[in-house]
C-alpha positions in Angstrom: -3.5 4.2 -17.1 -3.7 1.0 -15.1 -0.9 -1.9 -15.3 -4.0 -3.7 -16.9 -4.7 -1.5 -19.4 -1.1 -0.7 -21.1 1.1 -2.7 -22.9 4.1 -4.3 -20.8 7.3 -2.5 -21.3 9.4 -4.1 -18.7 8.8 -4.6 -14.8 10.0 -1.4 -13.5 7.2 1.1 -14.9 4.4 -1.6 -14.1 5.5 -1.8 -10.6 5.7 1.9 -10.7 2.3 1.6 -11.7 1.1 0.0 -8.7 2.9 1.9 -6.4 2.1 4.8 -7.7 -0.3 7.3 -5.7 0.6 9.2 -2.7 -1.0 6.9 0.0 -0.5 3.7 -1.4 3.2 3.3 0.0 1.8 3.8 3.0 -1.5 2.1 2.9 0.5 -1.4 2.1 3.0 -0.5 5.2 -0.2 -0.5 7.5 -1.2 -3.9 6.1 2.4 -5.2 6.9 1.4 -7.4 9.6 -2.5 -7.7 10.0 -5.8 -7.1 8.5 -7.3 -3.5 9.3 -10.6 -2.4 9.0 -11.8 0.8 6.7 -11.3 3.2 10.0 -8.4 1.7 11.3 -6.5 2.7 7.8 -7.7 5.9 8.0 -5.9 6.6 11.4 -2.7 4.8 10.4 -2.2 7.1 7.0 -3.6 10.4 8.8 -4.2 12.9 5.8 -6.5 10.8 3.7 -9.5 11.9 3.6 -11.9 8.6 3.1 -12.8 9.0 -0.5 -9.2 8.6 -1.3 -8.8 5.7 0.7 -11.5 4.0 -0.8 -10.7 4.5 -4.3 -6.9 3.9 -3.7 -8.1 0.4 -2.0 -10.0 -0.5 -4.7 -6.9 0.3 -7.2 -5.0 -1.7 -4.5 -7.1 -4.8 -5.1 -7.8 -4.6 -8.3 -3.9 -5.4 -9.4 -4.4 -7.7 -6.7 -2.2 -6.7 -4.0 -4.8 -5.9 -1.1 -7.6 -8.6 -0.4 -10.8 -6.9 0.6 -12.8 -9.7 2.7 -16.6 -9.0 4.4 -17.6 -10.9 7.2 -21.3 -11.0 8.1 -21.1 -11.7 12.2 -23.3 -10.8 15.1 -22.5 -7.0 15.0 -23.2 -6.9 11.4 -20.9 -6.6 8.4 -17.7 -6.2 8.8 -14.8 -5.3 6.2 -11.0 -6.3 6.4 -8.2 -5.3 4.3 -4.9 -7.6 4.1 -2.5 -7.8 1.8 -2.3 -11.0 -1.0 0.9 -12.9 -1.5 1.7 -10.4 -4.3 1.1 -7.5 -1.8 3.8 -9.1 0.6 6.1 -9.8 -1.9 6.0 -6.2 -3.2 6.1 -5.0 0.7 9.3 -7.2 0.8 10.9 -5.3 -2.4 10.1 -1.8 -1.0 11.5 -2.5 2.4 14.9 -1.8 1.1 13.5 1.3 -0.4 12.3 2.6 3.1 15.8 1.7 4.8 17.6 3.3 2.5 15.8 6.5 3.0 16.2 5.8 6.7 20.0 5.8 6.2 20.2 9.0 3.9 16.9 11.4 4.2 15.1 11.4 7.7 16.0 14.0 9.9 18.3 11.9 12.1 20.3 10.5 9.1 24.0 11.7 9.3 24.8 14.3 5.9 26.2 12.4 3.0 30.1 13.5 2.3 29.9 12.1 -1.1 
């Protein structure tokens, strides 16, 4: 069920919502800094095959976190991904998320003693 769609029982399971998906973590961390085409997504989350991509894009945009943009230029039409205001805001709130598993799950992360 989409944020949309269901009833609003507090911010943490609506922004579970939107997070929700196993490439869209990753999808907004290739955004971070600068609009991507379709093809440069797909190498920077390596695994997802492009129907996934696509759908998870749209789901992306449709809560409003990724802006989808054509351009119509001298090579023809061109799409760009970036994330919206509310897609760097929500980037900003998982950062912490990714440092912390920095500090306590990857593989270089010293064992916690407690």
């Amino acid at each position: 069920m989409s944020v949309r769609a269901r009833p609003p029982f507090g911010g943490l399971d609506a922004s579970m919502e939107v997070i929700s998906g196993k490439w869209k973590v990753l999808i907004r961390w290739a955004l971070r800094d600068d609009p991507q085409r379709f093809g440069a997504l797909k190498r920077q989350v390596p695994g997802v095959s492009e129907k996934v991509l696509a759908r998870q894009l749209r789901e992306l945009e449709q809560d409003r976190v990724v802006r989808r943009e054509a351009y119509d230029d001298r090579t023809g039409l061109r799409v760009e991904y970036s994330l919206t205001p509310r897609g760097i805001d929500l980037y900003q709130a998982l950062k912490p998320l990714g440092d912390w598993g920095r500090r306590h799950l990857a593989p270089d992360a010293a064992p916690d003693r407690g």
